[in-house]
N, C-alpha and C positions, 0 to 999 in steps of 0.2 A: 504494500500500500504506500501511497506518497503521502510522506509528514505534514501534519495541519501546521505548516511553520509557525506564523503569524500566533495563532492561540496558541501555540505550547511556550515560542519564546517568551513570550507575554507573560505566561503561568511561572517561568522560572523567576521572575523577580516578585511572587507572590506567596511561591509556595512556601508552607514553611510544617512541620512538625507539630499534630496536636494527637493527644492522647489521651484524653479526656472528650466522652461524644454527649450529646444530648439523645433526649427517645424523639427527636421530631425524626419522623420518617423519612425515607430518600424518596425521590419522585420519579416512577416507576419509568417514564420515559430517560430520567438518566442511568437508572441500573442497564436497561436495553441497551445504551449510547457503548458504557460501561463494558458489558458480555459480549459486544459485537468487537469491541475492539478486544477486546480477549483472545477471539478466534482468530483474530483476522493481523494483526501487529507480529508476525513473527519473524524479525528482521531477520537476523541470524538463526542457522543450526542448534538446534539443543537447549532451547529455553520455550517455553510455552509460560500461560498466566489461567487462571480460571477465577472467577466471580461466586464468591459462597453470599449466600444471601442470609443464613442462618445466623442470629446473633450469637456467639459463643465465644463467651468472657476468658474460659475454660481455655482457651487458644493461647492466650497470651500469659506471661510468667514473671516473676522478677521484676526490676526497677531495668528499666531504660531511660539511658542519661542520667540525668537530674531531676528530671521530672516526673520520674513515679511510672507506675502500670498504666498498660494503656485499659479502659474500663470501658464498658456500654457499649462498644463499636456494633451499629447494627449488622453490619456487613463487612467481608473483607474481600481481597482479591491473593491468592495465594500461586506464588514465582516457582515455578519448578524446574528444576534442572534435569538434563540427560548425564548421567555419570561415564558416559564411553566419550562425550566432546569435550574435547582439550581447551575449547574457549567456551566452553560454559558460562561461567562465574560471570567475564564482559559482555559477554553475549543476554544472562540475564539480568543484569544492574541495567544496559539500553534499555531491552525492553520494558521492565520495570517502571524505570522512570519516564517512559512514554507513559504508560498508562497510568501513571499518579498525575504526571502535566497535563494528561487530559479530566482527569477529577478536579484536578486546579480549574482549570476553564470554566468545570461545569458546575462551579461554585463550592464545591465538596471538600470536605479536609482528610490527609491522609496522615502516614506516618511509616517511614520505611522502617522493620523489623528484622534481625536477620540473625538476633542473638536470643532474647529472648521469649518465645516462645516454643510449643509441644509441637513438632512435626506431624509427628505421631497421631495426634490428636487429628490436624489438620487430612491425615491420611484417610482417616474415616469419615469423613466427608469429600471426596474425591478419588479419581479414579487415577490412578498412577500407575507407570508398569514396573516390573522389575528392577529397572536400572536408572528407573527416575528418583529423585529425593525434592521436597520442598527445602528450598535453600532461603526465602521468604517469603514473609506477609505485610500487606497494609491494610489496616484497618480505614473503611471507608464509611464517612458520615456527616454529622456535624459538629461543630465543638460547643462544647456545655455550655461557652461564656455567651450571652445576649446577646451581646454588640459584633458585627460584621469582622472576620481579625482580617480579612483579606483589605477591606474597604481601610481600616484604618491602616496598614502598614502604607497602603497609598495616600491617606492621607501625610503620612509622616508622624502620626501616633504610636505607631509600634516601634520597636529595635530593628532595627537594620540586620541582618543576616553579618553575621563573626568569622570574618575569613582572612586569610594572610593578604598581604598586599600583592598585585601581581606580579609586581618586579621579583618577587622572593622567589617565583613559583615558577619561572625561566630559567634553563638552562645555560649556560654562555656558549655562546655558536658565533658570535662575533656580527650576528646580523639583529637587525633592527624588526620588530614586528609589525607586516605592513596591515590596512586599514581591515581586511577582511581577518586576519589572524586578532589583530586586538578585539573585534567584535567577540569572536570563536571564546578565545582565550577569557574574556571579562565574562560568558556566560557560562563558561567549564570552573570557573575559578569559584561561583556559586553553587556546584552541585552539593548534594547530600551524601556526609559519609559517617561511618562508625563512629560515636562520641568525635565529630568534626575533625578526624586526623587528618582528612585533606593530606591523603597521602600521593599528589601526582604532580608529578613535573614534566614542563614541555620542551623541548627540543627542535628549533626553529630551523627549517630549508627554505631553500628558495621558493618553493612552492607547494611545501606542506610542513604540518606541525605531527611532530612524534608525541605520544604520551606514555611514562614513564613510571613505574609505581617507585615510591622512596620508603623505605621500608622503616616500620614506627613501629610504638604498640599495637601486640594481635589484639585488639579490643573484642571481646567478645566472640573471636574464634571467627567474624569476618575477613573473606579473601579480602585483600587489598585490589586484586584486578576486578569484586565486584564493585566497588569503588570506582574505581577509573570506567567502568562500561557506560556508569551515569556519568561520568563527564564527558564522556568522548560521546554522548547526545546531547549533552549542553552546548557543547563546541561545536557541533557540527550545525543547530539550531543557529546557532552566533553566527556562523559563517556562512549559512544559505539567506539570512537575514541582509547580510550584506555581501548577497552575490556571488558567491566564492562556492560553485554548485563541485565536490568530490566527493571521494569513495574511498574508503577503509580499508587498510590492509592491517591484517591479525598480527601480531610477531611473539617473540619468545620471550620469558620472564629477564632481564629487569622492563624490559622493554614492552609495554601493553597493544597500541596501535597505531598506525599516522595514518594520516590525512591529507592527500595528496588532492587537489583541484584537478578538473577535465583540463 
């Protein structure tokens, strides 16, 4: 399928982590929006997503982050992986964060999970085969607080999203990052990762940008390259955004993927 650019860029300077949901109900035309792009979003090999519609609190375990259990979620979307593909892990952090950018758009608040919850749990309600494992969940709904949190981060009410400065998060290649790379790079540079380790650095060519995982705390037993799979769609958003229309090539560990323009 071709990326809804436009609304999903848009949803990266929106989205943000809630885990706490209210009982107002999801509106049945966006779980459909939701399950269609389930089936249909599967960029790479070896990742798929499916839509539980089942409220089950029982899914979720432990403190994530700072901010406690995630509670109430009417609904989740559950990330599974093929254990026989070598790029799994980036293959499903893209996908993944496609289908959270698209809950952004569609007003919905989510929350990438990847430590703790019950696999197990999630296994019985969904069909898996042998060699698949659920590798994550996000919890899909609304958040408990009254007030709109999307509405206010645009107003300038909320905190700003806590990230390194870009310059930190470049590699030295002795070249300058031109206008479609800064786009790329300032919307990779906001993805979502494990307790915020922001573990990816980029490596600039003449006509693509490499991504790079920098190896930090295993937080929570999270791959690092599913880390970078979500940046390497934030980047690539940034850079179809401003024109710079390329294609992915996979690579070997330290080295995640680049991004080469037609």
């Amino acid at each position: 399928m071709t990326l809804p650019v436009d609304p999903w860029y848009q949803s990266i300077f929106v989205r943000h982590s809630e885990r706490l949901y209210s009982s107002r109900p999801v509106a049945e035309k966006d779980l459909s929006e939701l399950d269609k792009l389930c089936e249909e979003f599967r960029p790479f090999a070896g990742s798929r997503a499916k839509l539980v519609r089942n409220p089950l609190d029982d899914v979720f375990k432990g403190i994530v982050g700072s901010y406690g259990k995630v509670r109430n979620a009417p609904h989740y979307v559950a990330f599974i992986g093929d254990t026989n593909s070598p790029t799994v892990e980036e293959a499903l952090g893209y996908m993944g964060e496609g289908i959270i950018l698209e809950a952004t758009a569609l007003g919905l608040n989510t929350c990438w999970v990847a430590g703790f919850f019950r696999p197990e749990r999630v296994m019985e309600e969904i069909d898996v085969s042998k060699d698949e494992v659920v590798m994550a969940v996000t919890p899909i709904g609304y958040a408990e607080e009254e007030h709109d949190r999307i509405e206010s981060l645009r107003s300038g009410r909320e905190k700003p999203h806590r990230r390194h400065e870009l310059e930190s998060l470049i590699m030295e290649s002795g070249l300058a990052p031109k206008d479609w790379m800064r786009t790329g790079l300032e919307a990779a540079r906001l993805a979502p990762s494990a307790a915020n380790r922001q573990p990816w650095r980029f490596r600039l060519g003449e006509d693509s940008v490499l991504i790079e995982h920098l190896r930090t705390k295993n937080y929570f037993r999270v791959p690092y390259r599913l880390d970078c799979g979500i940046a390497m769609l934030h980047f690539e958003l940034g850079a179809l955004v401003a024109g710079a229309s390329g294609n992915w090539t996979v690579l070997q560990s330290p080295s995640v993927a680049e991004y080469r323009i037609a």
